[in-house]
Steps between C-alpha positions, in 0.01 A plus 500: 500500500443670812725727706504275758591172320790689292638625840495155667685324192754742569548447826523143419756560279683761697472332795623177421775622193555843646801313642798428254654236604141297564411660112871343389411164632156499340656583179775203534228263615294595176789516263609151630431186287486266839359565846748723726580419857573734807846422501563571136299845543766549815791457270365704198438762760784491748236497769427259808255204384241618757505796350448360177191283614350838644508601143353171401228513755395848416499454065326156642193662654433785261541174231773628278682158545392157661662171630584273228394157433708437273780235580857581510750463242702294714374364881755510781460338839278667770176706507465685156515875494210692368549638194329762368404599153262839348104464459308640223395797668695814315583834603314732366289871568221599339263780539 
């Protein structure tokens, strides 16, 4: 592996775990037997819900999670929220 490609998987990895509250909601999305919503990653995290779906977004484009299609346990009335649950990709460094 090049130089190069080692030092952009890290700042991948930095860049988009370096945080730990964004790292703590990737780990409860990927520990989590059903899709997670915004609001739930709020809650777990005493932080505002658009705060949360910053985290979302930003695990979301570097792939580390996705929007699930999986249906809900239980529908309620209303648009559904979107629920979000890990990919395959893993978190790794080699050199």
């Amino acid at each position: 592996m090049s130089t190069d490609t080692f030092d952009e998987q890290i700042q991948e990895i930095a860049g988009t775990l370096g945080d730990t509250t964004r790292r703590g909601v990737y780990v409860m999305i990927r520990e989590s037997n059903e899709p997670v919503t915004a609001a739930q990653i709020a809650q777990a995290f005493d932080i505002h819900p658009n705060v949360a779906r910053h985290h979302l977004d930003r695990l979301a484009a570097a792939q580390f999670i996705r929007v699930s299609d999986r249906k809900p346990a239980h529908q309620t009335a209303g648009r559904p929220a979107k629920r979000y649950e890990a990919t395959e990709k893993s978190v790794s460094v080699q050199y």
